[in-house]
N, C-alpha and C positions, 0 to 999 in steps of 0.2 A: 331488600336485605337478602344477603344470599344463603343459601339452604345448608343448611347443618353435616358436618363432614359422614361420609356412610352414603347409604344409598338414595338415590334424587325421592322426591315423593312421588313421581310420577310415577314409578312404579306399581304406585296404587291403581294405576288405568292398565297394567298387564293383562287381567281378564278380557279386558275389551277390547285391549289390543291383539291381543290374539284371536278373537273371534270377530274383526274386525274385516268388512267382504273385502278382499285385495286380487288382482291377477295373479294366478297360481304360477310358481318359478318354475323353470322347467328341471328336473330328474337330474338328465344328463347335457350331454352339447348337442347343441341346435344347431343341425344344420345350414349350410350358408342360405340355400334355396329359400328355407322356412323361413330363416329370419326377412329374405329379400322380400317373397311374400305379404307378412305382416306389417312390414316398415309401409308398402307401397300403399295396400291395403288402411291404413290407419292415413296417409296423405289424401286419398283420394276420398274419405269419409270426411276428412276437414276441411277439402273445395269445398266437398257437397253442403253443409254446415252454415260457410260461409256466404252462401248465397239462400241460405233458406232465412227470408226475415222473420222478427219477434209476429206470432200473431195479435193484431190488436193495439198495435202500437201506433198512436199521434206522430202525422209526419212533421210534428213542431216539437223537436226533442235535442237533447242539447248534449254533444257526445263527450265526455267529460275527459275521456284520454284520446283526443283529436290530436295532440301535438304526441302522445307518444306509442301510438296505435301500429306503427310496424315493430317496436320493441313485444307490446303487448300482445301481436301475433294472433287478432280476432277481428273481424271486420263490423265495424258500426252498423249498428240495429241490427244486427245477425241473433242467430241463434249461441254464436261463438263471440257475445259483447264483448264477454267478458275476458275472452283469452286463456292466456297465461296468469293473469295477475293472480288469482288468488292462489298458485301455486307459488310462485315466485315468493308473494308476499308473507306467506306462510315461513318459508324460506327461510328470509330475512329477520323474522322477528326470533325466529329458534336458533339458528347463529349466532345473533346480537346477544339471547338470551344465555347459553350454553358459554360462547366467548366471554361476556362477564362475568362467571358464576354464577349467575341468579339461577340456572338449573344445574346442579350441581350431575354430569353424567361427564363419564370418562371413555369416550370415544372409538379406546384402543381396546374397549373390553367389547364381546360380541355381546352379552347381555343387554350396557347400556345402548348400543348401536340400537341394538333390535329396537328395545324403546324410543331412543329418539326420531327412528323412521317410523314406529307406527303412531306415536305420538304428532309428530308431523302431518300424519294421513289423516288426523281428526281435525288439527287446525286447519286444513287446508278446504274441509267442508265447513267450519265456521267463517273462515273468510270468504267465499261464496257470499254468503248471506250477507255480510258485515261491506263486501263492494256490487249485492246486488240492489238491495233494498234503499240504501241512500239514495241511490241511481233513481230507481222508481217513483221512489217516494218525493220525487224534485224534480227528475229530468228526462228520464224516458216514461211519457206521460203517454196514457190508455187515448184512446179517441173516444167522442164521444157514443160512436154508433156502437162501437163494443162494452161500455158503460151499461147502453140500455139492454145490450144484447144478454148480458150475466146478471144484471141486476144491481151495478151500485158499484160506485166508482173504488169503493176499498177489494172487492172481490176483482176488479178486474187488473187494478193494482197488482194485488198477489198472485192472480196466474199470470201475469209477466213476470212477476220476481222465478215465478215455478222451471219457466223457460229458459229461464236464464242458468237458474240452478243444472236444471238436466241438460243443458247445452254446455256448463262449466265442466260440469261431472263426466261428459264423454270428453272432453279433452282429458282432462285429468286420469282417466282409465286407458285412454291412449296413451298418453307419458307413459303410462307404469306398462303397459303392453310393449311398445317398443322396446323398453328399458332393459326388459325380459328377455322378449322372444324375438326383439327386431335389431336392427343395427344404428346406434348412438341414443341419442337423446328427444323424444317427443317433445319437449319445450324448444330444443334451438331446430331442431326439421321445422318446427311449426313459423317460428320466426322466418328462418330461410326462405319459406315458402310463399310467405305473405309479403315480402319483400322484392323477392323474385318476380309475383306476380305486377309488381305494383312498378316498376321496375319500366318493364314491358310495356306495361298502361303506360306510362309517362314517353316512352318513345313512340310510342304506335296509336295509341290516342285521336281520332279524328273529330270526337264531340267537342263543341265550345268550351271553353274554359267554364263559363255559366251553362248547365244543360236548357236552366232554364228561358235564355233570352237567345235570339235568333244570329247565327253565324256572323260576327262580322270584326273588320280591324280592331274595336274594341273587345271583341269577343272570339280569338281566335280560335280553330282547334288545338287541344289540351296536352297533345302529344308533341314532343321536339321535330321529330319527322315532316307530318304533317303540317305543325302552325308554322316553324320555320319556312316551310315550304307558300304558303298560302300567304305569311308576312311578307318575303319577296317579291312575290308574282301582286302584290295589289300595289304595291312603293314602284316611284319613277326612281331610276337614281339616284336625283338628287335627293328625295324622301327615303331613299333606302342610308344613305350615306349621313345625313341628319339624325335620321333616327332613327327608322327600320332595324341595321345593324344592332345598336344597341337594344331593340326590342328584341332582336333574334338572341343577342348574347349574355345579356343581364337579368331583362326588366320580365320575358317571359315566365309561365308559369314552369316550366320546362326548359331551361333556358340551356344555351352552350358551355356556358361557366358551370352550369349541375354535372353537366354532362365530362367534362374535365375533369371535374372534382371525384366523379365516380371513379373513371379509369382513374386519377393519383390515388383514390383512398384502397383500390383493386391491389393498383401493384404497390404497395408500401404494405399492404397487409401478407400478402403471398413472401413479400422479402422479409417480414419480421416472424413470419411463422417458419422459416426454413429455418433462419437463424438459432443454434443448437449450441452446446453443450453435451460432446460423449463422453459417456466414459467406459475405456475398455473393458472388455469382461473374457473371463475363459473357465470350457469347462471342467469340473470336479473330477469327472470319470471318462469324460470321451477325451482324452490327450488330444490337444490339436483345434479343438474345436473354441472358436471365438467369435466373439458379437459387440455391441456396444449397448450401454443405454444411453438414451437419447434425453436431453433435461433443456426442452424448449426455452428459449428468451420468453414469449408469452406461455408459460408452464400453469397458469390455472385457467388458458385455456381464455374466450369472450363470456363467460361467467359472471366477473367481477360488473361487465359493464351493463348486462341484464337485471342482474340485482339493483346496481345504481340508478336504473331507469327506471325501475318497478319502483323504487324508493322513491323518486321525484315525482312520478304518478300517482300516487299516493298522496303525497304532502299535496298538489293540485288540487288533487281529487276535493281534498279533506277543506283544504283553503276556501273552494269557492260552496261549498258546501257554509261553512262560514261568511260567507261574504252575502250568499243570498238569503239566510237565515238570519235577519238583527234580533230574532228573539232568541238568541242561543248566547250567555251569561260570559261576560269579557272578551269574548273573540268574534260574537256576530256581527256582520257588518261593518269591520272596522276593515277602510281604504287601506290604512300601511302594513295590514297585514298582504292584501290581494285586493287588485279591484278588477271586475268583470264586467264589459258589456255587457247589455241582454242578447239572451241566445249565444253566447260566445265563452269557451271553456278556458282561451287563452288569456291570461293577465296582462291587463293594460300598465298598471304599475303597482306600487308596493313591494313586499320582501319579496312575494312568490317569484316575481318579474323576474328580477335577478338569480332564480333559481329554474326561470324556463329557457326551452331548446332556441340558439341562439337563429337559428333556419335560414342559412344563410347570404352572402356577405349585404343584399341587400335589408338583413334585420340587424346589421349590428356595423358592417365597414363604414358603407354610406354614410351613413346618418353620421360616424365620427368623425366622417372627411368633412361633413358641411352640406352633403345633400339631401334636399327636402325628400321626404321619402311621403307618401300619402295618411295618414291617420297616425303617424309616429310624431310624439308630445315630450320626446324626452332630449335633455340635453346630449353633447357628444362626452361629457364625460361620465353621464352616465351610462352609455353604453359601452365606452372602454371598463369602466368597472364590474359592466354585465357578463361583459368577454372574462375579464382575471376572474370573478366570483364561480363564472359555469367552469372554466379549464382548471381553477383549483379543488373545486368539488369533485370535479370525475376523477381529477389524478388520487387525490386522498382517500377517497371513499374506492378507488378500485384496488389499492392498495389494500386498505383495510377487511375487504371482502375477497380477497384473492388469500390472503392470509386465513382468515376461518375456512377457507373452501378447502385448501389442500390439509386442514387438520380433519375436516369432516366428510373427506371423500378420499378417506387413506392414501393421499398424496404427496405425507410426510416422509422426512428421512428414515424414520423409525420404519414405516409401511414400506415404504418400497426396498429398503434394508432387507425385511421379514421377505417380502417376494422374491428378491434375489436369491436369499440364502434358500429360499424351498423349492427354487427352480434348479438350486444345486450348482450354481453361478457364483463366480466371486472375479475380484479384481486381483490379476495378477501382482507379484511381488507383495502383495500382503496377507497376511493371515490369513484364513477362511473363518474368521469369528462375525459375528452380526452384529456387534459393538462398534468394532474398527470399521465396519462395511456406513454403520449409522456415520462415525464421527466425518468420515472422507463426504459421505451427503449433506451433511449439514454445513460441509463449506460451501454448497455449490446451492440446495433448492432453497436455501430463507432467504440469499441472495438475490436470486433468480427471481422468488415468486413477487420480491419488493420491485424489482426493476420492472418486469414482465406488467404486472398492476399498474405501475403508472403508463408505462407505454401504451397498454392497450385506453386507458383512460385517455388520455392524453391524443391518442390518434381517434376516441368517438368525439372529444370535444370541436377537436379541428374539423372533424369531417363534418359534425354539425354544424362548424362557423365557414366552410366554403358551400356545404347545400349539395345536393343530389336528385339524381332524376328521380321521376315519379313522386317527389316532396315525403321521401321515407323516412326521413333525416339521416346523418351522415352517421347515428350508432349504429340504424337498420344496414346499412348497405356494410360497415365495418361489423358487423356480427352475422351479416349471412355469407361472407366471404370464410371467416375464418370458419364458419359452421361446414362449407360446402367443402373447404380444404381438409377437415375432419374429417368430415362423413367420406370422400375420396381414401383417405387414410384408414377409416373402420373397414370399410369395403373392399380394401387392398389386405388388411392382415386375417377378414374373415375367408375368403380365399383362400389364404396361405395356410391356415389352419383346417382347412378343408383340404386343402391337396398334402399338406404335412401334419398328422396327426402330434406329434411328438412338441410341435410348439406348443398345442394346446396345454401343457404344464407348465410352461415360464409364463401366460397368460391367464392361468386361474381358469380357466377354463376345461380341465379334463373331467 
């Protein structure tokens, strides 16, 4: 039921919000240097992270977001499990909540903003707990030698969940450090990077696909490079031409078809993020002087498609959580909600199925052309249905989160209206009023941010359903793209606002 018109109740958490520990904002403008500094500074603490493992952790543990782990932006059994998620998820749920009325806060006023960002920064250490402890308590399971080393299997439980918290918590201190003092976003750097990295791995790669079983045609090295390489030199001819080739192009774990898929989803992303919307501008006092504002086709930005992702990792998450628990009251256990092999966090079938990454064309083309694919049970028309159920999901659901973002990240016509008129900009042949300035916006950003949402939805679901190297999925590789195109773009205008003080007031920044 939604909250009574007046002020949200949340405001009852103002004391705590405000004494709430946060990274201090900075005074005045931070220089390009500093920020460059802290940006590199907060990546190079998140390699480190990512390689330091849970202590005390059973190497028989069951990584719950294995399929959407370059979205998630943390590397399994790390100190960084957890990622991004419980920031993102936090996100999602205060958006959802805020866009239906159920928290009744008005966005445009700085009062309720303040609340709902520090309100946010509380939920964002209950979700910690709410995606560390299911985890623990089910599937990153203690070993026994550290059992006996603490004394009992519930204590050593919860100093994993501890690790996991304090390893959640420096990402989330790094998000709000960058956000501050560095240049773009600690959530999509974080993505881009795990991405980037994994990337690399996938071409350059010389360990077996299994580390555990010994080099061989069955077991090539993991990298395109390398196994393509070693695929040829063991095939005669007529074995390369048989079959080899299509081991080199399809059937690989790395294959040349990933490899394809990357460069088309590269350059369609570079071509839809140039893709603009200006609108002229001139200004108030210097006669003469003229600019444009720029109003992107993707205008909220790969946003939409990080939330989407973190939403389905989640519903996973929760699903087989359900699926291994039958003592948990209508949903335990039940096949047609998700069904899971043991040890395995990907659904075999049931609803969830149709709601997982489609990793591609050998998880979803094949099997609808008629080819037997190895452990695949499902008909060809269920997998065409898997295909329409994922590409209608992401188009809808990026639309609908592209939508709250730009009302929640002052990226409305109203917002950017108010930024014009206080940078003392306006659009020639019309008034200098911030009315007329909103109404000429709101032909162009509700438009924009609807089309922009499905496109970028619509180009993760494809890029998932052709496959990518390093097996990132095709949202990782189309969200470190547009992130990299970004961050190029922050780094270009914090220069210029360094070498040109005077921008820094059309930028909010003075």
């Amino acid at each position: 039921m939604a909250e009574e018109r007046g002020k949200s109740k949340l405001f009852v958490l103002k004391p705590i919000i405000e004494r709430w520990p946060a990274v201090a904002r900075p005074e005045g403008y931070v220089p390009f240097k500093t920020k460059l500094f802290w940006t590199i500074l907060c990546l190079i603490i998140y390699y480190i992270l990512t390689q330091i493992t849970i202590y005390g952790l059973s190497p028989t543990t069951v990584d719950m977001f294995a399929g959407f782990r370059a979205v998630m932006a943390g590397a399994s059994g790390s100190l960084v499990h957890l990622g991004i998620g419980p920031i993102v998820t936090a996100s999602i749920i205060l958006q959802l909540f805020v866009g239906a009325k159920i928290i009744n806060l008005d966005l445009t006023k700085s009062e309720d903003k303040m609340i709902y960002q520090g309100f946010q920064k509380i939920l964002i250490i209950i979700m910690i707990f709410v995606e560390a402890i299911p985890q623990v308590f089910g599937y990153l399971s203690p070993s026994d030698r550290f059992i006996d080393m603490v004394g009992g299997e519930f204590t050593a439980r919860a100093l994993i969940v501890l690790q996991l918290f304090m390893g959640a918590l420096i990402v989330y201190l790094m998000d709000e450090l960058i956000s501050k003092w560095g240049i773009g976003s600690g959530v999509s750097l974080f993505i881009a990077a795990g991405v980037s990295e994994a990337i690399v791995t996938g071409l350059l790669n010389w360990l077996p696909v299994n580390p555990n079983l010994p080099l061989s045609m069955r077991n090539p090295p993991a990298g395109l490079i390398p196994g393509a390489y070693y695929i040829a030199s063991h095939y005669t001819v007529g074995g390369l031409v048989s079959k080899g080739f299509g081991d080199i192009f399809i059937f690989h774990a790395n294959s040349i078809v990933a490899l394809l898929g990357t460069l088309i989803i590269f350059f369609f992303v570079v071509y839809a993020e140039s893709s603009r919307i200006e609108l002229p501008l001139a200004h108030g006092l210097a006669r003469g002087a003229r600019g444009r504002y720029p109003i992107r086709l993707i205008y909220a930005s790969n946003i939409p498609v990080i939330l989407m992702s973190a939403l389905l990792a989640n519903i996973n998450m929760f699903a087989l959580i359900f699926y291994t628990h039958p003592d948990i009251p209508l949903l335990g256990g039940k096949w047609w909600l998700g069904t899971y092999p043991p040890g395995h966090s990907r659904p075999t079938m049931g609803a969830v199925w149709y709601l997982s990454p489609l990793n591609g064309v050998t998880g979803w083309l094949l099997p609808m052309l008629g080819f037997r694919i190895a452990g695949d049970t499902h008909a060809p028309w269920q997998h065409a249905l898997h295909f329409i159920i994922y590409l209608s999901l992401y188009i809808f659901g990026s639309i609908l989160f592209a939508k709250f973002w730009i009302e929640t990240t002052d990226m409305g016509p109203a917002a950017i209206a108010r930024q014009i008129q206080q940078s003392d900009m306006h659009i020639p042949g019309f008034r200098r009023d911030p009315r007329i300035l909103r109404k000429i916006l709101e032909r162009y950003i509700p438009a924009v941010t609807v089309i922009g949402g499905a496109t970028v939805g619509a180009l993760a679901a494809f890029a998932d359903a052709i496959g990518t190297i390093g097996r990132t999925s095709g949202t990782g590789v189309l969200l470190m793209v547009g992130i990299l195109i970004r961050l190029y773009e922050d780094i270009a205008r914090e220069q210029a606002m360094d070498m040109h003080p005077v921008l820094r007031q059309f930028f909010g920044k003075g």
